[in-house]
Every structure is written in C-alpha cells, then in structure tokens.
N, CA, C and O atoms as a DFTB+ gen file, in Angstrom:
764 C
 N C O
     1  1       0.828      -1.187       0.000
     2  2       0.000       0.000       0.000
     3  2       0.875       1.255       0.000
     4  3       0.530       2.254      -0.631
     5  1       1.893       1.208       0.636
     6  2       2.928       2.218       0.740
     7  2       3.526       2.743      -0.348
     8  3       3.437       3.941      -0.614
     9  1       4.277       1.778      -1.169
    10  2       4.818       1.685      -2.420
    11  2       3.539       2.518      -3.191
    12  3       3.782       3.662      -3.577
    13  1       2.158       1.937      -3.418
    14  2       1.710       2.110      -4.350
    15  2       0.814       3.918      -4.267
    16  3       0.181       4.521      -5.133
    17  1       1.186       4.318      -2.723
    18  2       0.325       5.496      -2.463
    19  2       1.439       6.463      -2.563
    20  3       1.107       7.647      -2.611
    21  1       3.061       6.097      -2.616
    22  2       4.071       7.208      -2.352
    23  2       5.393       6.730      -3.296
    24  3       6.595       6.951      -3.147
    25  1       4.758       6.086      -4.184
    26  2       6.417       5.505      -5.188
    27  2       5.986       6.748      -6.264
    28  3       7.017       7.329      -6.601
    29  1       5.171       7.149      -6.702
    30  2       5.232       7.993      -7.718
    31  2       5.395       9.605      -7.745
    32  3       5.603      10.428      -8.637
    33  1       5.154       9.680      -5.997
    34  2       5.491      11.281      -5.867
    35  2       6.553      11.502      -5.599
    36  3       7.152      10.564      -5.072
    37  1       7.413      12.946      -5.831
    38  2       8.232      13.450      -6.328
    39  2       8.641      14.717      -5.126
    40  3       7.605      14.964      -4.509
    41  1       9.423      15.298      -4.780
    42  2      10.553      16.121      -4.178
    43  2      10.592      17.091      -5.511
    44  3      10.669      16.738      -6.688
    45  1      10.518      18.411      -4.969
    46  2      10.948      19.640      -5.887
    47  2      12.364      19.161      -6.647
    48  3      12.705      19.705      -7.697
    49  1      12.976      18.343      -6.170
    50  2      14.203      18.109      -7.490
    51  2      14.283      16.997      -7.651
    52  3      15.274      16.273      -7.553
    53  1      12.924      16.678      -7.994
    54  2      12.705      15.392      -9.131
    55  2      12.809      13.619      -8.474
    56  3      12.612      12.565      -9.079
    57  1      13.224      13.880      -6.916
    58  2      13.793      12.574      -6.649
    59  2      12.442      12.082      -5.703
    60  3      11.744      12.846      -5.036
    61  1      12.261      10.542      -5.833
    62  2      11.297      10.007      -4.693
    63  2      11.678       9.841      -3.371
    64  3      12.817       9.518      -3.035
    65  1      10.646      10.078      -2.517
    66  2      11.335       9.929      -1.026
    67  2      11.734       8.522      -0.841
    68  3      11.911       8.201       0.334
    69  1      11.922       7.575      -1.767
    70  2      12.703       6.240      -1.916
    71  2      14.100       6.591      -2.081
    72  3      14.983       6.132      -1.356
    73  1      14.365       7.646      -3.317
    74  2      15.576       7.785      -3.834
    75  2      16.285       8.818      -2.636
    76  3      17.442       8.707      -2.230
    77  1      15.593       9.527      -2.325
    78  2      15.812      10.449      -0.858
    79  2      16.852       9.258       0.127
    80  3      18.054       9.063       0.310
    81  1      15.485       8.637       0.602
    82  2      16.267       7.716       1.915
    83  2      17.392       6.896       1.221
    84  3      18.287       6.685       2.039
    85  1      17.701       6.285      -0.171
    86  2      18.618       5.838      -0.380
    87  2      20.042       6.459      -0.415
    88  3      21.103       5.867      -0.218
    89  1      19.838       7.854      -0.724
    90  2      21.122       8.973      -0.716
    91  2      21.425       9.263       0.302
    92  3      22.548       9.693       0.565
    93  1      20.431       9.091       1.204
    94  2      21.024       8.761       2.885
    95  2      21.933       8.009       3.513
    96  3      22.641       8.397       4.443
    97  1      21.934       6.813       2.974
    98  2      22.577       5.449       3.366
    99  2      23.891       4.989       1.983
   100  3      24.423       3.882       1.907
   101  1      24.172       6.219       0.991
   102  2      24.719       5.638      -0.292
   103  2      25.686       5.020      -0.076
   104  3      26.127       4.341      -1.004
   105  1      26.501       5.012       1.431
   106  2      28.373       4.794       1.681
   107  2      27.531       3.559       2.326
   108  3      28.448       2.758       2.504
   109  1      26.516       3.000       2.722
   110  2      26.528       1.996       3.415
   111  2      26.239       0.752       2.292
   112  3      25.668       0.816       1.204
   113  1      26.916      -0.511       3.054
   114  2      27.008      -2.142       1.989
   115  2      25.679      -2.803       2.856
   116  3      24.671      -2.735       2.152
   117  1      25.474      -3.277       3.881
   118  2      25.013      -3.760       4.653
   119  2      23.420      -3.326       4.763
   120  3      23.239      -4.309       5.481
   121  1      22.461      -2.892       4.711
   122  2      21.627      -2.426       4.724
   123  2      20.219      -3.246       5.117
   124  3      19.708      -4.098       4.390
   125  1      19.742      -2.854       6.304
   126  2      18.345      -3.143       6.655
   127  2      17.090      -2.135       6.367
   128  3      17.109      -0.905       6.315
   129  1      15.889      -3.121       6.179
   130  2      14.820      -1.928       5.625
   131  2      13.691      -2.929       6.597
   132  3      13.114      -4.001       6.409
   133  1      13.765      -1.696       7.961
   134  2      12.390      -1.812       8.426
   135  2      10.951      -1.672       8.249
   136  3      10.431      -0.556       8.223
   137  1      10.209      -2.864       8.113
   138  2       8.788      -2.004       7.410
   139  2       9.387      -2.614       6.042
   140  3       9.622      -1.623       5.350
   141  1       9.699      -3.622       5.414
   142  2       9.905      -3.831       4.334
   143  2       8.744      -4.241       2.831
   144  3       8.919      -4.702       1.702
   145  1       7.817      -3.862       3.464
   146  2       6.368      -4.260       3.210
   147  2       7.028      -4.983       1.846
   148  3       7.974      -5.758       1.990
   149  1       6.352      -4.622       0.198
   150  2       6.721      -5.100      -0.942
   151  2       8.328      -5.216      -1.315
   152  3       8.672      -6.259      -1.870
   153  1       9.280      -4.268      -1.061
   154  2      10.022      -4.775      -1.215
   155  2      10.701      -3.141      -1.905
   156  3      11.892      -2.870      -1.749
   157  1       9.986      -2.432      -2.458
   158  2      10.409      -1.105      -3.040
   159  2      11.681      -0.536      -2.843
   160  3      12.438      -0.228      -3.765
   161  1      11.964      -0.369      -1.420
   162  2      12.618       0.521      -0.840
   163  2      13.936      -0.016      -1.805
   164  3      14.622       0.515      -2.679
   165  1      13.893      -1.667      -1.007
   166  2      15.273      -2.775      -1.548
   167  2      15.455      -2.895      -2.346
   168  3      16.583      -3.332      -2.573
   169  1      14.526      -2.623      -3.532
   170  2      14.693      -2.728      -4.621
   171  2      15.609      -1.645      -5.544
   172  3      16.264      -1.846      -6.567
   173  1      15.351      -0.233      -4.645
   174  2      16.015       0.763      -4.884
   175  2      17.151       0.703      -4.070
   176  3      17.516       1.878      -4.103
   177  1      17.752       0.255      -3.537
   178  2      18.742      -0.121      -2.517
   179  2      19.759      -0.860      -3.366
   180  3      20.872      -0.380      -3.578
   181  1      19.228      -2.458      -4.029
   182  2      19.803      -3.145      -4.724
   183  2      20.335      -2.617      -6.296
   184  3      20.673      -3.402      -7.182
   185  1      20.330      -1.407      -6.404
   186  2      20.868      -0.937      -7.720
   187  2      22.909      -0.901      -7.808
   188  3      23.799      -0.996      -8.654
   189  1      22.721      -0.667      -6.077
   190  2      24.170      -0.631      -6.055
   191  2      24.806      -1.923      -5.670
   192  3      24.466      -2.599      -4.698
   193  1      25.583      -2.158      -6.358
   194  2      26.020      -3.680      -6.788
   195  2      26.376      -3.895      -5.449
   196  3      26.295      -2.952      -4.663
   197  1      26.927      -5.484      -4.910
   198  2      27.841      -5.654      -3.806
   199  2      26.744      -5.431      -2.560
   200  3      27.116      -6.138      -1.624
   201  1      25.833      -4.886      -2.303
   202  2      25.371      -4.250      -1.257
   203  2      24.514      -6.181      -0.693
   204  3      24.201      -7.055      -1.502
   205  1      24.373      -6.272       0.778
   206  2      23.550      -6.985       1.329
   207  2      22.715      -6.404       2.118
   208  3      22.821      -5.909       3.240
   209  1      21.838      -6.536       1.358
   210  2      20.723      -6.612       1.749
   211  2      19.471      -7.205       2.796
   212  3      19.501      -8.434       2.725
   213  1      18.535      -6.808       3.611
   214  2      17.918      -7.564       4.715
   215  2      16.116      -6.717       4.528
   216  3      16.078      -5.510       4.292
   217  1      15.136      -7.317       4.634
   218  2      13.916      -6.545       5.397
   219  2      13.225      -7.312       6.054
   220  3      13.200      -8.516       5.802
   221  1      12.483      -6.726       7.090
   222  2      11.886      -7.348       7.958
   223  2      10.734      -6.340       7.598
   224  3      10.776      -5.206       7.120
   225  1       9.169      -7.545       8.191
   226  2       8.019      -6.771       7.786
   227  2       7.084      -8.183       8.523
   228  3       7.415      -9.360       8.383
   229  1       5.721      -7.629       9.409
   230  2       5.019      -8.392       9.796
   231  2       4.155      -9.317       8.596
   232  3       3.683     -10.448       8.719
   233  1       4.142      -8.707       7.801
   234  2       2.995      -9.331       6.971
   235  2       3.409     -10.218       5.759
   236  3       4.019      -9.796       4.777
   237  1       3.182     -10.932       5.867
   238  2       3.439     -12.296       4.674
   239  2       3.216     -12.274       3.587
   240  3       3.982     -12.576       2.671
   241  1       2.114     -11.906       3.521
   242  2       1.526     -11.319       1.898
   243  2       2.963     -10.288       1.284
   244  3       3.705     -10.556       0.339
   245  1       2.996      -9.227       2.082
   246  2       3.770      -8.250       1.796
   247  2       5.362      -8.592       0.943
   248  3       5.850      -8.088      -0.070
   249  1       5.839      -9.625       1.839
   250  2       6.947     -10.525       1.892
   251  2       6.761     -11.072       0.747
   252  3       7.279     -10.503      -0.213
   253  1       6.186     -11.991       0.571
   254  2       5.585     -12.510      -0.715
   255  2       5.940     -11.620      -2.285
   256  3       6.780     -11.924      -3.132
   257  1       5.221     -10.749      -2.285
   258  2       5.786      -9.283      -3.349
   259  2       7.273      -9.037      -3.257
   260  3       8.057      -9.098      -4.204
   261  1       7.533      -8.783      -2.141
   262  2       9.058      -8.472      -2.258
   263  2       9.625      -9.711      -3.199
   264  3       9.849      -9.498      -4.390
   265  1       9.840     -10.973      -2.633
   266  2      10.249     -11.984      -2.916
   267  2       9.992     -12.417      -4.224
   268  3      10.561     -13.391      -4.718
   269  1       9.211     -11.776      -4.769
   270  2       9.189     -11.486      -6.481
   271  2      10.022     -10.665      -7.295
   272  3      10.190     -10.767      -8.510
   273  1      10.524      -9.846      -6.513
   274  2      11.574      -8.891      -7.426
   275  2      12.801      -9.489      -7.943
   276  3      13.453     -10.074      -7.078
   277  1      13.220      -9.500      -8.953
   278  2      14.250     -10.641      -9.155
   279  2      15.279      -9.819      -8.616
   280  3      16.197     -10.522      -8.193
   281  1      15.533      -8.278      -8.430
   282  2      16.670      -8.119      -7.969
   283  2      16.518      -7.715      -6.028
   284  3      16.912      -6.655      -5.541
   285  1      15.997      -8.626      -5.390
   286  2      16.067      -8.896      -4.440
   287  2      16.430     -11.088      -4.081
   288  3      16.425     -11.799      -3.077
   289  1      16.610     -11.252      -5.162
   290  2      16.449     -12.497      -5.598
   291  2      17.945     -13.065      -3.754
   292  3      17.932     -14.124      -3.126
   293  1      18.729     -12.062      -3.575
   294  2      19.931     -12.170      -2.383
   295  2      19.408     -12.418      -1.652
   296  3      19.474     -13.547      -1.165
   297  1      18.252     -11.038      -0.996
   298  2      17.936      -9.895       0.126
   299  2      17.468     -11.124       1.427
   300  3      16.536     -11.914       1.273
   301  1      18.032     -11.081       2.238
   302  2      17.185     -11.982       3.371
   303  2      15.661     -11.255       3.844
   304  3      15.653     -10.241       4.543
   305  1      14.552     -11.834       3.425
   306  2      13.554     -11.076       3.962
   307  2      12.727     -11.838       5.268
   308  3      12.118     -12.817       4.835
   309  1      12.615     -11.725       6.158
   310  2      12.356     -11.901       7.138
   311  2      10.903     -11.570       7.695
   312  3      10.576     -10.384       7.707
   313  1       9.890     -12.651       8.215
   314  2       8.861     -12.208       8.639
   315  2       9.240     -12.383       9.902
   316  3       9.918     -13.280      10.404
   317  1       8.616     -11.206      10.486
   318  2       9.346     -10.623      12.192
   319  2       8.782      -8.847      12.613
   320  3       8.491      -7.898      11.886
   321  1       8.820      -9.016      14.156
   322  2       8.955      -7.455      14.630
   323  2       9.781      -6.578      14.707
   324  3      10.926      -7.019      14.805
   325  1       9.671      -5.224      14.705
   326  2      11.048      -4.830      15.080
   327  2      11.707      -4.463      16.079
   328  3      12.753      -3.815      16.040
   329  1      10.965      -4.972      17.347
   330  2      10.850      -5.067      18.761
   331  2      11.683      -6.125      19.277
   332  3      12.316      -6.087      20.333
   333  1      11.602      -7.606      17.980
   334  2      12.535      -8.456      18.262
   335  2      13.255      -8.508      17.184
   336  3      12.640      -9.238      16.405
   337  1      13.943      -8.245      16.840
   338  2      14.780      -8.473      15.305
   339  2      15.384      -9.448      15.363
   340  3      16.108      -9.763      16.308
   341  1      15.083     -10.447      13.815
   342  2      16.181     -11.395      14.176
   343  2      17.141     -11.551      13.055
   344  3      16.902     -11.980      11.926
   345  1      18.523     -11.036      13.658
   346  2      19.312     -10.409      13.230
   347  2      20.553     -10.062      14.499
   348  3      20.251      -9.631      15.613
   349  1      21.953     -10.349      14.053
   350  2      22.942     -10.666      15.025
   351  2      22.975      -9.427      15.266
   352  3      22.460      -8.578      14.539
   353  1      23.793      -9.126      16.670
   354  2      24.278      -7.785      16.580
   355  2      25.277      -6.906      15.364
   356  3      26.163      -7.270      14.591
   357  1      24.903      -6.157      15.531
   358  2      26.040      -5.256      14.020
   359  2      26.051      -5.932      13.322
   360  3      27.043      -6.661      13.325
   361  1      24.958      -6.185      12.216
   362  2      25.037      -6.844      11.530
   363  2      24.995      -5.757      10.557
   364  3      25.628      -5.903       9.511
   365  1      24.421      -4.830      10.735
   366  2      24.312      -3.412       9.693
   367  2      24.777      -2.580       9.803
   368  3      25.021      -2.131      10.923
   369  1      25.152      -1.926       8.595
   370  2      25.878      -0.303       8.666
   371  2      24.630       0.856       8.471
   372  3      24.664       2.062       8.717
   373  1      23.867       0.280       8.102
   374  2      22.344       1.157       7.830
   375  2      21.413       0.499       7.710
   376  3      21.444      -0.607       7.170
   377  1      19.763       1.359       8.477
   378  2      18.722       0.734       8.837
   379  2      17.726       1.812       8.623
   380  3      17.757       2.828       9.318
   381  1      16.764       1.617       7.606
   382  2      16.234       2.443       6.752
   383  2      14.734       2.188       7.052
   384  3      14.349       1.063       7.371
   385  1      14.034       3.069       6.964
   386  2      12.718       3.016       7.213
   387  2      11.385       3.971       6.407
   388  3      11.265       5.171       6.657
   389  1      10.820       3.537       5.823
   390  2       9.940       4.438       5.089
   391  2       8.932       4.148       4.987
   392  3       8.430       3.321       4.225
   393  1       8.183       5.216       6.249
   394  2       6.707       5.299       6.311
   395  2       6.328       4.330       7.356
   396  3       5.140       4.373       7.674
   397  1       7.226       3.279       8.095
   398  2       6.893       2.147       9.026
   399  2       7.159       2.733      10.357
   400  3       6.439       2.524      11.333
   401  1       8.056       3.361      10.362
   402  2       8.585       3.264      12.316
   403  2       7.738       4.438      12.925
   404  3       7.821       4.469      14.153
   405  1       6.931       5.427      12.361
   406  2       5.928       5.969      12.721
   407  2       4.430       5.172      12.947
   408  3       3.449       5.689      13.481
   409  1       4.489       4.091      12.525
   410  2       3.236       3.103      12.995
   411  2       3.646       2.188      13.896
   412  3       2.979       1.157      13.818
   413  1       4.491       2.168      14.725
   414  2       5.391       0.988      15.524
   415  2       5.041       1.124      17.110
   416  3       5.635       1.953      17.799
   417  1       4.461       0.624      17.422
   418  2       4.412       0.429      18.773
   419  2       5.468      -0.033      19.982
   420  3       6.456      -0.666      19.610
   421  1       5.374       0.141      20.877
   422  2       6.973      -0.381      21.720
   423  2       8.169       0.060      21.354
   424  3       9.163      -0.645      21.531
   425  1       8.263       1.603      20.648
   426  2       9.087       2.245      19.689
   427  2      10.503       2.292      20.896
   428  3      11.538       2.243      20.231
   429  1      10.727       2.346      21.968
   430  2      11.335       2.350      22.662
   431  2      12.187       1.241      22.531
   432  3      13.409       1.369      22.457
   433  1      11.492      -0.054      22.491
   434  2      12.592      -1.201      22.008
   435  2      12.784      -1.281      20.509
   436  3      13.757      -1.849      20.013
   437  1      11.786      -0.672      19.766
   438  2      12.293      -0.994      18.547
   439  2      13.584      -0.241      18.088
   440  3      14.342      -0.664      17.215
   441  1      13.783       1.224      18.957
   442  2      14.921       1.639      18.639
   443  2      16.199       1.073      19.337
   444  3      17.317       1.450      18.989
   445  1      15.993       0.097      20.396
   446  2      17.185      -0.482      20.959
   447  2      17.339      -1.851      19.879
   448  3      18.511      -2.137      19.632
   449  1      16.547      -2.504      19.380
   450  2      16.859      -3.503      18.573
   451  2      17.586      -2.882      17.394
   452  3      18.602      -3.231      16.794
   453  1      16.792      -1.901      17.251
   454  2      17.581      -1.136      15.714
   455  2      19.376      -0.750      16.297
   456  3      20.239      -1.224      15.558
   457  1      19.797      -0.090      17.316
   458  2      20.846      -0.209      17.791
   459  2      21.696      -1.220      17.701
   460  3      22.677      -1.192      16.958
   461  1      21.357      -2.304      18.533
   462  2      21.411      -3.506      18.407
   463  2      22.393      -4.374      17.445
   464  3      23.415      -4.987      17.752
   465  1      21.549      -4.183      15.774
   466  2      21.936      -4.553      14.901
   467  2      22.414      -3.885      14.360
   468  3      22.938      -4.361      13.352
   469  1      22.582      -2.514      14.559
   470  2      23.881      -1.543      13.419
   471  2      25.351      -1.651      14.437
   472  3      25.587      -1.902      15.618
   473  1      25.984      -1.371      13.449
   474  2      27.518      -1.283      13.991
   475  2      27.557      -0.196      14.258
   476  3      26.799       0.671      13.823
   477  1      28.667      -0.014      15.210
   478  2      29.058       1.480      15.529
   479  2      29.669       2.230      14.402
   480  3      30.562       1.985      13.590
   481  1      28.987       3.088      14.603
   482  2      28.810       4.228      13.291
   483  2      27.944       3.899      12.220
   484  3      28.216       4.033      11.027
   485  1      26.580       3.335      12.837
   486  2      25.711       2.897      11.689
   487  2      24.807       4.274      11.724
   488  3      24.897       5.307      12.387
   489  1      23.938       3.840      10.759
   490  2      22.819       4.930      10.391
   491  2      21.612       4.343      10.121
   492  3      21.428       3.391       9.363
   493  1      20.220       5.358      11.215
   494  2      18.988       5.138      10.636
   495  2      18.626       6.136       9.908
   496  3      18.765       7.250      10.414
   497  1      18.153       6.054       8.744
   498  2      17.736       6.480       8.176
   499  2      15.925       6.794       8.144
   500  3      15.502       5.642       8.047
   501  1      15.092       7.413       8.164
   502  2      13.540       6.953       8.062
   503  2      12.815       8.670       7.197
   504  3      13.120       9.856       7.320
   505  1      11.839       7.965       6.410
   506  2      10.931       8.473       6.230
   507  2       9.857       8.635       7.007
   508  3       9.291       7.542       6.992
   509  1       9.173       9.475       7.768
   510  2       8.142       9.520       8.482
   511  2       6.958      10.938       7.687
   512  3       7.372      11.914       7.063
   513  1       5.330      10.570       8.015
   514  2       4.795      11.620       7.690
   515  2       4.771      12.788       8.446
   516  3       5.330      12.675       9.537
   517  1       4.229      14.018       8.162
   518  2       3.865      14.944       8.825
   519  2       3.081      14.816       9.967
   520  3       3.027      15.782      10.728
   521  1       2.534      13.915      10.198
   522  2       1.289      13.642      10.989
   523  2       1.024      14.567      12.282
   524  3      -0.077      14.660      12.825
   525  1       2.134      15.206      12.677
   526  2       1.908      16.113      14.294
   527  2       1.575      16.942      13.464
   528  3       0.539      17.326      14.006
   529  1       1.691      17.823      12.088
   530  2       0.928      18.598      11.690
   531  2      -0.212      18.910      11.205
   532  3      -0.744      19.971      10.878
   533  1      -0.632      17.392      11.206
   534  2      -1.249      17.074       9.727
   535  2      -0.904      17.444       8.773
   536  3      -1.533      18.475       8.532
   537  1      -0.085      17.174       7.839
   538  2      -0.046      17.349       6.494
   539  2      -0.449      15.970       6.063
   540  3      -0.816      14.905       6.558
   541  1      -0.168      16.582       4.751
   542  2      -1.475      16.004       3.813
   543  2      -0.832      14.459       3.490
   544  3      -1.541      13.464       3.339
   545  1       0.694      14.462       3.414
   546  2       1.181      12.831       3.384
   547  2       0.422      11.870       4.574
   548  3      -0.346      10.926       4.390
   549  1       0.861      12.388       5.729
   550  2       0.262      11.671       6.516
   551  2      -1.334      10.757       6.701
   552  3      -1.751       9.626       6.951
   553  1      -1.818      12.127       6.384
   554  2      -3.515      12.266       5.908
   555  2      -3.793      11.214       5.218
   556  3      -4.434      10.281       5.701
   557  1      -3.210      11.229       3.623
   558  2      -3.452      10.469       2.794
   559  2      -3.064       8.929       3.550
   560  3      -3.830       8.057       3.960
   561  1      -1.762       8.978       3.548
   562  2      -1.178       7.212       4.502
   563  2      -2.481       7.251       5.649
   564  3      -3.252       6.292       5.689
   565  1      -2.626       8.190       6.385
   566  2      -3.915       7.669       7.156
   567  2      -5.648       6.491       6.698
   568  3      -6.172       5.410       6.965
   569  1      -5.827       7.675       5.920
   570  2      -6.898       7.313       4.811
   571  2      -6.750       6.170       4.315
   572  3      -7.531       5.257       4.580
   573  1      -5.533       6.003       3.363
   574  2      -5.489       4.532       2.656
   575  2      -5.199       3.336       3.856
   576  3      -5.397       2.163       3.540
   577  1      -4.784       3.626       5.071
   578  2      -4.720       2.533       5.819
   579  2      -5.938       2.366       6.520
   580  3      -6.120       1.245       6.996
   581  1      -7.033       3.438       6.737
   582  2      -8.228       2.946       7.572
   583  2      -8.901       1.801       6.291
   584  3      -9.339       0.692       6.597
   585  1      -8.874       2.320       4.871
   586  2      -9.945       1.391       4.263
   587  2      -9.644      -0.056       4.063
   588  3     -10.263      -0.939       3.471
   589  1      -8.628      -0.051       4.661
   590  2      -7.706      -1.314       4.705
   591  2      -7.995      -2.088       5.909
   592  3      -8.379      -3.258       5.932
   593  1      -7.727      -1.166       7.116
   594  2      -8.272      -2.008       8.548
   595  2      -9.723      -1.992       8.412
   596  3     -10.155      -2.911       9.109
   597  1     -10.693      -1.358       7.823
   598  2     -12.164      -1.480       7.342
   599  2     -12.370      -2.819       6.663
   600  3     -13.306      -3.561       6.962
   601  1     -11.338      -3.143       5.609
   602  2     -11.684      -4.759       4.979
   603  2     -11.083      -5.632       5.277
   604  3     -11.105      -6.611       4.530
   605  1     -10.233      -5.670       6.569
   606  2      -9.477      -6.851       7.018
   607  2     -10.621      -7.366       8.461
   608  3     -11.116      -6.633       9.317
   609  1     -10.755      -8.783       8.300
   610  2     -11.393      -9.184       9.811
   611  2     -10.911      -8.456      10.739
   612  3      -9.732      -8.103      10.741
   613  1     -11.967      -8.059      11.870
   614  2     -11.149      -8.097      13.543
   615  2     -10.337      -8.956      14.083
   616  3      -9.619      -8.646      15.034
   617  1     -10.352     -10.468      13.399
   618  2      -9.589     -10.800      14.313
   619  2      -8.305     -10.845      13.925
   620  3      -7.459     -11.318      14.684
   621  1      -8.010     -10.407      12.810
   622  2      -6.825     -10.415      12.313
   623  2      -6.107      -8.838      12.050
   624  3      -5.192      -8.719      11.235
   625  1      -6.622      -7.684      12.819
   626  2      -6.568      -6.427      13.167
   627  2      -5.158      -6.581      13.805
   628  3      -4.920      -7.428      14.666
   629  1      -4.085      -5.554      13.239
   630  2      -3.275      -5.377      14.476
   631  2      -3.677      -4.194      15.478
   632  3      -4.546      -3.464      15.000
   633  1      -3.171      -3.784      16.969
   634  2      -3.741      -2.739      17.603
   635  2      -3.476      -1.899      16.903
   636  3      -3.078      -1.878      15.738
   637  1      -3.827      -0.719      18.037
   638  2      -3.349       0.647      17.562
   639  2      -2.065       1.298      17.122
   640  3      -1.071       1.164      17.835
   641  1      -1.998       2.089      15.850
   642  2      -0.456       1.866      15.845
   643  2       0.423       3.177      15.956
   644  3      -0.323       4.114      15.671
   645  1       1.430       3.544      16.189
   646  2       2.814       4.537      16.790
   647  2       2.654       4.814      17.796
   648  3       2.000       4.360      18.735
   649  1       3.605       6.034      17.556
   650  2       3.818       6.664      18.539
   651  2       4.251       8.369      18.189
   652  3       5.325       8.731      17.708
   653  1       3.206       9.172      18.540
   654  2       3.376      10.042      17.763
   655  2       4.820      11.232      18.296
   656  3       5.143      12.359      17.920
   657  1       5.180      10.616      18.956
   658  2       7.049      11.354      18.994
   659  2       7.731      10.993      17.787
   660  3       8.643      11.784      17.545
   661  1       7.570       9.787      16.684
   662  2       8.234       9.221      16.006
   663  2       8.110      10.896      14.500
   664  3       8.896      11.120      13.579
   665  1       7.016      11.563      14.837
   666  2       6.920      12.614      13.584
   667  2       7.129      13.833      13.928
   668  3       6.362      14.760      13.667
   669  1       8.440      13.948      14.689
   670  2       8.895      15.059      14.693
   671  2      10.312      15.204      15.405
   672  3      10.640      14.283      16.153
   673  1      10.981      16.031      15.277
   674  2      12.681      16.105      15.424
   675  2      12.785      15.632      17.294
   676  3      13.295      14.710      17.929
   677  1      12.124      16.650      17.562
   678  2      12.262      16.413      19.031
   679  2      11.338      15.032      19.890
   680  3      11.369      14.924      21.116
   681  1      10.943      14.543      19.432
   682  2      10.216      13.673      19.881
   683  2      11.059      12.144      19.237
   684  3      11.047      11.150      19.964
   685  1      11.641      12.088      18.083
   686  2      12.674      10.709      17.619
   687  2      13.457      11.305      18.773
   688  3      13.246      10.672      19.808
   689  1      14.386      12.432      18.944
   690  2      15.227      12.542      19.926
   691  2      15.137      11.976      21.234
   692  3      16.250      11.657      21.651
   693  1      14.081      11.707      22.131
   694  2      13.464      11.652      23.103
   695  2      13.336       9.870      23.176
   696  3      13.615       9.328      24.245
   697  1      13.006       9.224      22.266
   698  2      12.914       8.308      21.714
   699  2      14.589       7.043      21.565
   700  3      14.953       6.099      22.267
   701  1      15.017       7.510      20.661
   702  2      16.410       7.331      20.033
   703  2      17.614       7.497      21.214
   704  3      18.466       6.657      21.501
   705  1      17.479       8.447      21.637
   706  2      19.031       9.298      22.437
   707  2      19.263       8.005      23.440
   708  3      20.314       7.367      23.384
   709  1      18.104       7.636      24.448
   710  2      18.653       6.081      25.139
   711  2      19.007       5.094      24.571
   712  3      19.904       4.357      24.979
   713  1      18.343       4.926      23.522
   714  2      19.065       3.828      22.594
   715  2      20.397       3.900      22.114
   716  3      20.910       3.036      21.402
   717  1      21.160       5.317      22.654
   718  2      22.455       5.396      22.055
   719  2      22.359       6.205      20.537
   720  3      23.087       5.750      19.656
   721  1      21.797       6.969      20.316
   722  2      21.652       7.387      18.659
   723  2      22.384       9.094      18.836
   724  3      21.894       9.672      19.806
   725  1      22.964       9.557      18.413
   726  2      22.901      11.293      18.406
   727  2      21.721      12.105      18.085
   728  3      20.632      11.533      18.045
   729  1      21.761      12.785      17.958
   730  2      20.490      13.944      17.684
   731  2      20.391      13.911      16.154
   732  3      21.229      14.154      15.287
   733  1      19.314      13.595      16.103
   734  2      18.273      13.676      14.833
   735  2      18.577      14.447      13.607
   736  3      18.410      15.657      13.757
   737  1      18.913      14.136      12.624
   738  2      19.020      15.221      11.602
   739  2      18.128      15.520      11.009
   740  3      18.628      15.325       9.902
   741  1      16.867      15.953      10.738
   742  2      16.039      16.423      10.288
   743  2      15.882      17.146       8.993
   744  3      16.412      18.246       8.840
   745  1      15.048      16.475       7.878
   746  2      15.000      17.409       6.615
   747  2      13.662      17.343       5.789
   748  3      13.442      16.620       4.818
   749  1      12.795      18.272       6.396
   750  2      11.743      18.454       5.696
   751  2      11.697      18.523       4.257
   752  3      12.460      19.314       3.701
   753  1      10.849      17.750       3.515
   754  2      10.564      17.683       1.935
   755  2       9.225      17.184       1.412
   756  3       8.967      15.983       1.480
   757  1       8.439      17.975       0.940
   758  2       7.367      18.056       0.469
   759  2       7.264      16.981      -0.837
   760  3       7.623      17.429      -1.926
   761  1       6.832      15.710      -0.777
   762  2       6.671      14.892      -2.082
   763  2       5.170      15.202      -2.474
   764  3       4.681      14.706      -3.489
C-alpha cells in the first residue's frame, strides 16, 4: 500500500522519497529496511552492486511481493517485529525506514533492537509523515490505511499503531538518544 500510495510522488528536485532515503545510506554495503512491506525501498537499494541486503516486515503477503523482485532475488527477507529483530548484533551499517517506524508500537525497544543490529557508526535512516501537523502525506497514509483495517477481519486487526514522537525532530530525539543514537538530523521535503 505504501509503495503504491508514495512511489510515484516526487521532491521539488525530481527525486522520490525512496531515492531520498537511499542517498542517505549511499556509503553503506550492509543495509536493513524496516517495514519492508513489498520490497520497493530494496529494490532501490539493490541498484548498487555488492550491497547486502535484509527486510523485515510483519505481513506475509507483503513478503511474498518483495520476494518477487528478481533483484532482491539475495535480500534476506524476514517475517518478524522490530521489537525483536532477528538479526545478530552489528550486523548493519544502515537501517532504513519508510513510512513504518511511525506506525510501531513499543518504539522504545524498537529503537534499541535497531541499535542492536547496526555497527558502531551505523545509520537510521527513516521516512516519516507529517502527521503532528497534519499534512497532507500523513492524511493520505492515514486514509489509505483505515480502508484497509475497514476490509481486514477483527480478528486479524493489528492494535493501535505509533507513537506520535516518532513525527517530529524532538520527539525521535526523546525516543532514540537512550538507545544510544545522536540527535536527529532532520530534513523536511514536500513529495
């Protein structure tokens, strides 16, 4: 759903907030993608040769798609939380996230697992929406995910989801800093 509501919009200089978070992480080989739903992110990840690849993502279906891309044909994809990762320590130099770790519950461990598995001097990287402002990304990711929990059974509902410190500078800070992370770099961009 992610891929298909935010792969086609665009950044005033032409780039997707895919190609964004990847210019984030370009010096890193190792690379995890939290929230790996279809597979997008990795897919844009896997352009640069040599790189290993990893995603983790609750949903099977999701996994499934990824696992169709032939150039993830490497990528270890993993059905799992990111509360428990399974995944050695430092196993990554970068841990990338787009549009997921703002719906994450227990964000407190998910940022110590994310620790966890990067090496020292790793990098998270994440896309998150506007949502403490409402803007309109958020909005929209809101929208397309209620009609979604609208046609999935209850009993197969996950709870409620984030944590709304995760959408904004000072609030990842608050978040992150026990986990060992530095202060937030922050860069607003309108797709």
């Amino acid at each position: 759903m992610t891929a298909e509501a935010f792969g086609r919009g665009h950044a005033p200089d032409g780039r997707s907030s895919y190609e964004i978070l990847c210019d984030r992480v370009a010096g890193s080989m190792r690379v995890l993608d939290l929230g790996c739903g279809d597979g997008l992110l990795l897919e844009f990840l896997a352009r640069r040769s040599g790189r290993q690849l990893a995603g983790v993502d609750l949903s099977p279906h999701s996994l499934a798609l990824a696992r169709r891309r032939p150039a993830l044909s490497e990528a270890k994809l993993e059905e799992g939380r990111a509360q428990e990762l399974p995944f050695a320590d430092g196993s990554f130099d970068a841990c990338v996230s787009h549009m997921a770790l703002m719906l994450m519950s227990e964000i407190e461990q998910v940022a110590s697992e994310v620790a966890r598995v990067l090496s020292p001097e790793g990098v998270l990287a994440c896309v998150v929406g506007d949502g403490a402002v409402g803007g309109e990304a958020y909005e929209r990711f809101l929208a397309l995910l209620r009609c979604t929990i609208e046609e999935t059974p209850a009993s197969q509902r996950i709870p409620a989801l984030g944590d709304k410190r995760t959408r904004s500078r000072e609030g990842l800070d608050e978040v992150l800093g026990p986990a060992g992370f530095t202060a937030v770099d922050w860069e607003t961009v309108p797709i």
